[in-house]
C-alpha positions, 0 to 999 in steps of 0.5 A: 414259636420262633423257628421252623426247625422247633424238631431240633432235639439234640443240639450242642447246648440248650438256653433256658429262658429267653431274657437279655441274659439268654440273648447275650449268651446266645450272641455267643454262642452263634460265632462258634459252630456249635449248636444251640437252641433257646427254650422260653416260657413267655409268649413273646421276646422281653423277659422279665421286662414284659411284667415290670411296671409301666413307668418303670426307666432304667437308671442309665442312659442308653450307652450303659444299656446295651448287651453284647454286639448290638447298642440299643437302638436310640439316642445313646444319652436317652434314659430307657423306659421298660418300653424300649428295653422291651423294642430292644431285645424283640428287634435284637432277637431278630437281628440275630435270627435266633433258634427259639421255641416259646412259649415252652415251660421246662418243668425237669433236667435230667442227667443221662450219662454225659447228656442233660435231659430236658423236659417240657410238658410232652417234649423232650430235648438232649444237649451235652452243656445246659445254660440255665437263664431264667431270672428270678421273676417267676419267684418273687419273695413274701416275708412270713409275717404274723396273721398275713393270711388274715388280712383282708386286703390286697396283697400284691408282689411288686413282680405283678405291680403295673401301675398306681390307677387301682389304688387311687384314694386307698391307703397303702402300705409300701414294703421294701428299701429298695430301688422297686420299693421307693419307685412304687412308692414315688408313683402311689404316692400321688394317687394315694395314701402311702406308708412305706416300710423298710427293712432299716433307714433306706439308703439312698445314692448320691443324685449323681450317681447312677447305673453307669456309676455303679456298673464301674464299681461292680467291674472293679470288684469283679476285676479284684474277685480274678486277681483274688484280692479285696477292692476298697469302695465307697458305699453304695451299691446295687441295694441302695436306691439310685435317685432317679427322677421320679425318686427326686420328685417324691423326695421334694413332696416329703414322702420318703419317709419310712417305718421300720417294720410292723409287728402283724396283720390285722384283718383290716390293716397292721399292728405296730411294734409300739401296740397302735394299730394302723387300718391298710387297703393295699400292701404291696410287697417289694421284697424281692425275688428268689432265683427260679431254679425249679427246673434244676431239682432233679438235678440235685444242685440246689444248696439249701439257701436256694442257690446253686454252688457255682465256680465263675457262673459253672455248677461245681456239682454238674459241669456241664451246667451253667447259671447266667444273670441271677445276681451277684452270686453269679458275678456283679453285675450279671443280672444286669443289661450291660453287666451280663456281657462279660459272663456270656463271653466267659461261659461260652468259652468254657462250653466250647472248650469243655465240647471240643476236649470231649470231642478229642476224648471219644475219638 
């Protein structure tokens, strides 16, 4: 617990989940009157970044890598490791004097009148507007693929993937064409046997191109998405593979060579489409996440592809409700440091002003 006044029960506006798209919300938030209080599941400041693995850098340099008010703390041309991302956000929530209670898990949110209840475990709180923060890590994706509850090996989502010392001399199968799946793959590659499976032929980025580069793309299609016109741009994208220096390496090893996917498990390793059989020890699954929206059911909003129908970053189903950096359905972008900015500054503007028109209605 972060604040002295955890007895904070009805503020204005409740955060739930205490990662950079919470902070930046609550950067917001802070310069207007109205009060707040963010409600995080984890131990301690972070996020989703206390779980990413060791070796894990940011694709742009520290300038691009910032949230609201505040640069990253380093030389601003210095690429940041998990590490710092971590240091960041710890000595940002500091600055800032932020109204936390953690670690708290919210199980339910409930509407009561024009209020929103929210549970956790034998706490309670009210609020008039809920921002709902809380990432996708804590529902990582696994693919139904034949006969994989049979397979004796190990399985292990990349969301709990710290670093290469357990696999070393172990043949393992990387699964995912993403930028997690050709990092891991990069990093297993030089302590073990690694066969890397993709989706489709990966698609990787020009080697100068990196997240400075595909954040200006994701400001162009979110400038065209309020003008309400299409924006013609090059390909790549948030789904391709940005060539950082570890891809580069595995790249001049000849490892970024992947399979298309195979046809089931065995119980020692993998079938594939052409009947050969393949012995596996390890299948690390980078598939990617599901937004954890658990807390919301009761609520009534989630859409059957486990998505809520927003307006901008506003439930359209329950107004007084909004969805912050879960990705692209939330704006592009928003799910990433720099990226989240403009979404915070947005919904807080809209939560201040659907506040104080209610304020002039009840009088």
């Amino acid at each position: 617990m972060t604040t002295d006044d955890a007895a904070l029960s009805s503020p204005d506006v409740i955060i739930i989940g205490g990662g950079q798209s919470a902070l930046a919300t609550a950067y917001f938030l802070r310069r207007t009157k109205r009060s707040f209080l963010i409600l995080d599941d984890q131990t301690g400041a972070g996020g989703a970044w206390l779980h990413a693995w060791k070796s894990l850098k940011l694709f742009s340099p520290a300038a691009w890598s910032s949230i609201a008010g505040w640069p990253m703390p380093i030389a601003q041309s210095h690429t940041p490791t998990r590490m710092d991302v971590i240091d960041y956000l710890v000595r940002y929530e500091q600055r800032y004097h932020f109204p936390i209670v953690r670690p708290v898990h919210v199980s339910s949110v409930t509407a009561i009148d024009d209020q929103l209840e929210v549970k956790a475990g034998g706490q309670a709180w009210r609020c008039r507007a809920l921002i709902s923060a809380t990432g996708t890590w804590g529902q990582p994706y696994l693919p139904e693929v034949p006969g994989r509850e049979a397979f004796l090996g190990i399985q292990l989502h990349s969301a709990h993937y710290v670093d290469a010392t357990p696999f070393a001399g172990k043949r393992v199968l990387v699964v995912g064409g993403g930028n997690s799946g050709a990092q891991i793959l990069a990093e297993l590659s030089k302590a073990a046997e690694t066969i890397w499976v993709t989706e489709k032929e990966p698609a990787f980025l020009a080697d100068d191109v990196d997240g400075r580069v595909l954040f200006e793309r994701a400001t162009a299609r979110w400038k065209a998405q309020q003008e309400g016109r299409s924006v013609e741009q090059p390909a790549g994208g948030l789904g391709e593979i940005v060539m950082v220096d570890s891809v580069k390496d595995a790249r001049a090893r000849g490892v970024l060579h992947a399979r298309r996917p195979f046809k089931r498990f065995t119980e020692n390793g993998v079938e594939w489409a052409d009947g050969q059989f393949e012995a596996v020890d390890v299948v690390i699954w980078c598939t990617a996440f599901k937004p954890a929206l658990a807390h919301l059911d009761s609520l009534g909003v989630i859409e059957p592809d486990g998505r809520v129908k927003v307006d901008g970053t506003r439930s359209v189903k329950q107004p007084n409700l909004w969805l912050m950096g879960y990705g692209a359905w939330t704006g592009p972008a928003s799910a990433t440091l720099i990226g989240v900015t403009r979404y915070a500054r947005s919904a807080v503007e809209q939560i201040d002003q659907m506040l104080s028109e209610s304020a002039v209605s009840s009088h």
